[in-house]
N, C-alpha and C positions, 0 to 999 in steps of 0.2 A: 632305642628311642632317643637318648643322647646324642648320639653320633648324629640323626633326624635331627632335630634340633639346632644343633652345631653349624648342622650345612645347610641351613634352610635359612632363607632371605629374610627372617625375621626380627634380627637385632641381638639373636642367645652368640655370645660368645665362650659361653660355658653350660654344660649341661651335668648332672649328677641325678642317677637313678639306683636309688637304693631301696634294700628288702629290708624290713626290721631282722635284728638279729633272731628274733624267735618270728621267721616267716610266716604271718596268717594270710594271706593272700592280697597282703596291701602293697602300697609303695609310698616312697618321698622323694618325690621330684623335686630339685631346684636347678633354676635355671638362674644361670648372673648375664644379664642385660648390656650391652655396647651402649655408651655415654648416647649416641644420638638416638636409640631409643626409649630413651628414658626422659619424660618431659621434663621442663624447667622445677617445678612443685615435686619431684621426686618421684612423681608416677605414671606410668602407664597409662597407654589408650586405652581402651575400650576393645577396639579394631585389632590392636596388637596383639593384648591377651588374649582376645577369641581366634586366632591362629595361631597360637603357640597350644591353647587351650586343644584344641582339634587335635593336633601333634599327637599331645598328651593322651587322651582322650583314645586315637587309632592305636597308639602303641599299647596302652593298659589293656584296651581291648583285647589286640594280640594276644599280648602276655596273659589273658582270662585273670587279672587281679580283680578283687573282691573292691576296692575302694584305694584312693588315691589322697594325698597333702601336696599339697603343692606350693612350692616357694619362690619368691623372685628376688631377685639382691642387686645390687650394682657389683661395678668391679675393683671397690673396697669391703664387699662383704655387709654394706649397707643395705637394710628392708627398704624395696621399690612399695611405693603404696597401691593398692591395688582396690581400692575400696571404692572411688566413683567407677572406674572400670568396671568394677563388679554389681555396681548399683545398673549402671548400663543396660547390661546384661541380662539382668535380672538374676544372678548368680548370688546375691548379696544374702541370705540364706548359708551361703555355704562359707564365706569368712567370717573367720576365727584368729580374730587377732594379727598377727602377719602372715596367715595363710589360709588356704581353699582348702578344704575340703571336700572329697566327692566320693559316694558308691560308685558300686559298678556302674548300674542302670543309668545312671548320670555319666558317668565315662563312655558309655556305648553313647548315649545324646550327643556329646558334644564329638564324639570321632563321626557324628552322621552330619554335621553340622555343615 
């Protein structure tokens, strides 16, 4: 899913897919964002995130995890804000602070997307 990610036309110039150390069937994904994707106000489209989201989303799938965090950052390690993005969307349920949250059931949605 990283490596997807990586090489996909979407702006990730970095991708990180991690298991908790005590694997339940989750993940955390963060993704750090190319300066021209990331708007002026510090955040994210709308449009952006739901294609990175999808990524996300077919890969967990794949992988049959239970639920998913998702992060986004620039490339100082700085929180991309994701929150009218997520308002958009109607995703805005599932931010929590600097990050998305998602089940499964919600991760097959968005890889159908």
């Amino acid at each position: 899913m990283a490596e997807k990610l990586e090489q996909s036309s979407l702006g990730v110039s970095g991708a990180e897919v991690l298991a908790p150390s005590s694997f339940t069937g989750s993940l955390n994904v963060t993704v750090v964002l190319d300066e021209d994707a990331i708007d002026p106000d510090s955040s994210v489209s709308a449009e952006r995130l739901k294609k990175i989201l999808q990524v996300v989303g077919e890969g967990a799938t794949e992988m049959r995890v239970g639920s998913a965090v998702f992060y986004a950052e620039d490339d100082q390690g700085v929180d991309v804000d994701m929150t009218q993005a997520a308002e958009e969307l109607g995703i805005s349920d599932s931010l929590s602070g600097r990050s998305l949250s998602f089940s499964g059931a919600e991760l097959r949605e968005m890889a159908a997307i």
